[in-house]
Rosetta silent file (secondary structure, phi, psi, omega in degrees, C-alpha in Angstrom):
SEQUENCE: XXXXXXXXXXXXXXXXXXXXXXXXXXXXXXXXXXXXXXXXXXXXXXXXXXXXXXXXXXXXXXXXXXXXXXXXXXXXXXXXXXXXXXXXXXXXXXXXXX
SCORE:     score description
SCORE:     0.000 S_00000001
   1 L     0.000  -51.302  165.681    0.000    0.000    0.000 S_00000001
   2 H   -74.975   15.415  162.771    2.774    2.299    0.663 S_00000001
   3 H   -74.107  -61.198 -167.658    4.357    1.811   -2.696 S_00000001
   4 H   -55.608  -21.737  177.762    1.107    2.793   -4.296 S_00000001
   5 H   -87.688  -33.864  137.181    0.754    6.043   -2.348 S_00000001
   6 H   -21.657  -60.317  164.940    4.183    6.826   -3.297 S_00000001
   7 L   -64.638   -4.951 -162.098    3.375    6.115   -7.061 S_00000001
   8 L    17.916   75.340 -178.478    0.077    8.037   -6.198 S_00000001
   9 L  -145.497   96.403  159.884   -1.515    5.079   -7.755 S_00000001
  10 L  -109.095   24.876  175.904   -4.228    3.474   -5.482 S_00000001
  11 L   -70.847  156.383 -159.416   -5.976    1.126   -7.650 S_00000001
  12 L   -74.324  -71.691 -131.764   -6.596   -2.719   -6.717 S_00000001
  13 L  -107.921   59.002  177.893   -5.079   -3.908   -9.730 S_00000001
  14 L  -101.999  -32.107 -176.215   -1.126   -1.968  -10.042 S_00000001
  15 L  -151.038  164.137 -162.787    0.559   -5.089   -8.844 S_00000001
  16 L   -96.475  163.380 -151.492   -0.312   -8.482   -8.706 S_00000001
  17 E  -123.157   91.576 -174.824   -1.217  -10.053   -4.886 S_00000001
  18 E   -83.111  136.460  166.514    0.385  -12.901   -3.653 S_00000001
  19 E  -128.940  103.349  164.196   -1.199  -14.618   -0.258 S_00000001
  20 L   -43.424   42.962 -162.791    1.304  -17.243    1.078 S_00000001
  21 L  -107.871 -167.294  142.544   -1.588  -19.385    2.578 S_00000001
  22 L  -120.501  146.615  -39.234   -2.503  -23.293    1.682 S_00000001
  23 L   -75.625 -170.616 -171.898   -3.281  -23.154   -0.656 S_00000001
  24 L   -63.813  137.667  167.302   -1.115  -20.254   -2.604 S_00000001
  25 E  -126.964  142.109  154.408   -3.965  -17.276   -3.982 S_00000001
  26 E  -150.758  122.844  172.541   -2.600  -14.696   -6.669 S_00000001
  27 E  -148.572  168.612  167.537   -4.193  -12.050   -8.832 S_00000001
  28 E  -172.101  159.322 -161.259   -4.429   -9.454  -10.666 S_00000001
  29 E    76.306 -172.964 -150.007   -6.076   -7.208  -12.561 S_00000001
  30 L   -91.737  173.249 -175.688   -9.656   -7.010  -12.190 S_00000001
  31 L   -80.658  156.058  146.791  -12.603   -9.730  -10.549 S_00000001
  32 H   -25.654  -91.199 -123.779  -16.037  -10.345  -12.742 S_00000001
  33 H   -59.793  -38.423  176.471  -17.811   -8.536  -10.300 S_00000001
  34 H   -67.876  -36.192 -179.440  -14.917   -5.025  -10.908 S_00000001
  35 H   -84.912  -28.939 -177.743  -15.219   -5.243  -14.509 S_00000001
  36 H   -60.922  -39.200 -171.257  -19.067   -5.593  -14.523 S_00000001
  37 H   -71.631  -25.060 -175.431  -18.912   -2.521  -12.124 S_00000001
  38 H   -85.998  -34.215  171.302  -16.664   -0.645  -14.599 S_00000001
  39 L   138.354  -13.458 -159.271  -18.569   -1.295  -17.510 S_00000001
  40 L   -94.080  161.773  174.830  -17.162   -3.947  -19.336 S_00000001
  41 L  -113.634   97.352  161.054  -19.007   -6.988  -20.702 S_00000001
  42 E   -78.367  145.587  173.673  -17.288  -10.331  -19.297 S_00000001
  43 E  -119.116 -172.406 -173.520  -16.770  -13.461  -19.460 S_00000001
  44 E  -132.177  173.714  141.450  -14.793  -15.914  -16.960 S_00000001
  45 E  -145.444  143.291 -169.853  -13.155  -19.019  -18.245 S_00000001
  46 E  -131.093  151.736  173.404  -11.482  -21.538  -15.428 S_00000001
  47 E  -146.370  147.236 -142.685   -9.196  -24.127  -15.923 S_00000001
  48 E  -110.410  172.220  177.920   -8.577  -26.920  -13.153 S_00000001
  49 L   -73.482   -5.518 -152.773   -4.370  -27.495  -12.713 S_00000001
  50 L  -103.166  -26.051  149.477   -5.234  -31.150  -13.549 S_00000001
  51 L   -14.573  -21.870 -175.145   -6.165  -29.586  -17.046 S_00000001
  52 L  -146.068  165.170 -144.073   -2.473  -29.945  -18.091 S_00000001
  53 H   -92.483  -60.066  171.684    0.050  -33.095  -17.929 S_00000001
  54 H   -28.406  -45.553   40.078    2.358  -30.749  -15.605 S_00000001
  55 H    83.980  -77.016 -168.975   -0.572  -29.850  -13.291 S_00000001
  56 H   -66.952  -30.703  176.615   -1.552  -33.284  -13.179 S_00000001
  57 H   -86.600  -40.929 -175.711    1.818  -34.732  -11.875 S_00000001
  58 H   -90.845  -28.245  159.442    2.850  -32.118   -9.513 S_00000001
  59 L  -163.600   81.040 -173.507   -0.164  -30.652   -8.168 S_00000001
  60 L   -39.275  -30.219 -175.513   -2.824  -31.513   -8.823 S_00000001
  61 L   -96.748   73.720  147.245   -5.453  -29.330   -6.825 S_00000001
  62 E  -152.850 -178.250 -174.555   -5.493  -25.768   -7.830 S_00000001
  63 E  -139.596  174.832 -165.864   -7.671  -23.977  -10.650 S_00000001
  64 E  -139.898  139.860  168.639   -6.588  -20.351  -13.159 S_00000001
  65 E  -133.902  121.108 -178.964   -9.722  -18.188  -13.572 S_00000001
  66 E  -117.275  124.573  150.787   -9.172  -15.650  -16.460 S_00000001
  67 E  -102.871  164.532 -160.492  -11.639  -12.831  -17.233 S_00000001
  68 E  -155.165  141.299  178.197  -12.013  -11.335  -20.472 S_00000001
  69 E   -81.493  125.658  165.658  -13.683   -8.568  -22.389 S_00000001
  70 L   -80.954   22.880  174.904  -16.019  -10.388  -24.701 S_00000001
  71 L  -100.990  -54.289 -144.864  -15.985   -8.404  -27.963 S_00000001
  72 L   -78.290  -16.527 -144.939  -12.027   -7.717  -27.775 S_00000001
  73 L    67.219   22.479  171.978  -10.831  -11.100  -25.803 S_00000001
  74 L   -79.245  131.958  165.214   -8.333   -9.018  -24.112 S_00000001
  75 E   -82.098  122.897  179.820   -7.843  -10.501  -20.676 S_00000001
  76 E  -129.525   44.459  143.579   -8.292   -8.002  -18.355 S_00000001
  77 E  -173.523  156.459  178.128   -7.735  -10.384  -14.859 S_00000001
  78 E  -140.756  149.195  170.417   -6.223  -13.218  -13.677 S_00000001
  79 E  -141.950  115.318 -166.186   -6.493  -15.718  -10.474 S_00000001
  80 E  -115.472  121.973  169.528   -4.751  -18.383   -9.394 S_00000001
  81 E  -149.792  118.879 -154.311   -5.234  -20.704   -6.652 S_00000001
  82 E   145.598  177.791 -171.826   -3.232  -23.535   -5.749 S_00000001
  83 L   -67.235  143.865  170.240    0.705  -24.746   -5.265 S_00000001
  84 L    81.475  -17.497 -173.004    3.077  -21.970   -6.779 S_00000001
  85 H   -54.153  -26.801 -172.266    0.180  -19.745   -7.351 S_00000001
  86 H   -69.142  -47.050 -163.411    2.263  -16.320   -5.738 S_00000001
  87 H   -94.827  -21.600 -177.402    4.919  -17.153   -8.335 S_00000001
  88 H   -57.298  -55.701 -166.951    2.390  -18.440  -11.244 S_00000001
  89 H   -30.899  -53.056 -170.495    0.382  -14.738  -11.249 S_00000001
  90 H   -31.674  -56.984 -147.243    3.517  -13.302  -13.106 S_00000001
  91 H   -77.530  -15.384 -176.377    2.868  -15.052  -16.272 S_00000001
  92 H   -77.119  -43.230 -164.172   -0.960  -14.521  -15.869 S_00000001
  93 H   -81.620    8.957  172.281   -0.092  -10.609  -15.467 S_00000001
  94 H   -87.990  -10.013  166.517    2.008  -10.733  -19.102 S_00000001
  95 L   -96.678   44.546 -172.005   -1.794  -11.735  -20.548 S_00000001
  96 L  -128.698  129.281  149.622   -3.848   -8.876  -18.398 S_00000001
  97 L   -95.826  115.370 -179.681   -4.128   -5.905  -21.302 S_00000001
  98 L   -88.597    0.000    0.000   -3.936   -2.781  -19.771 S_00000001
């Protein structure tokens, strides 16, 4: 938080949000419910970790939730929950279109 007031930037979605818990949560960029409030017309797509061969051998239990503007398909959030998710977010915040 005190980065962002420094950057005089206080929006949710300036840096992606790691929670160290079990399991791992990370996002960023915005929720359904923040883009609906902003205006945009979303969709969600989820994908379970077991979804991929990698996933399936190493951890099996977590899920990726990506929203998206439906006209453009620009991803405009991502969430991750599950092992690795703190360090996973990164590559989810190189798809988020600002």
């Amino acid at each position: 938080i005190k980065a962002r007031e420094i950057m005089n930037d206080t929006s949710d979605d300036t840096f992606p949000v790691g929670i160290w818990t079990v399991p791992e949560i990370g996002y960023y960029g915005y929720t359904k419910e923040k883009a609906i409030e902003e205006g945009y017309d979303v969709e969600v797509g989820e994908a379970t970790y077991q979804n991929c061969l990698r996933g399936r051998v190493f951890a099996p239990e977590g899920l990726i939730k990506l929203v998206f503007e439906k006209q453009s398909g620009a991803v405009i959030g991502c969430h991750i929950i599950g092992d690795d998710a703190c360090e996973l977010i990164h590559y989810g915040m190189a798809l988020v279109k600002k």
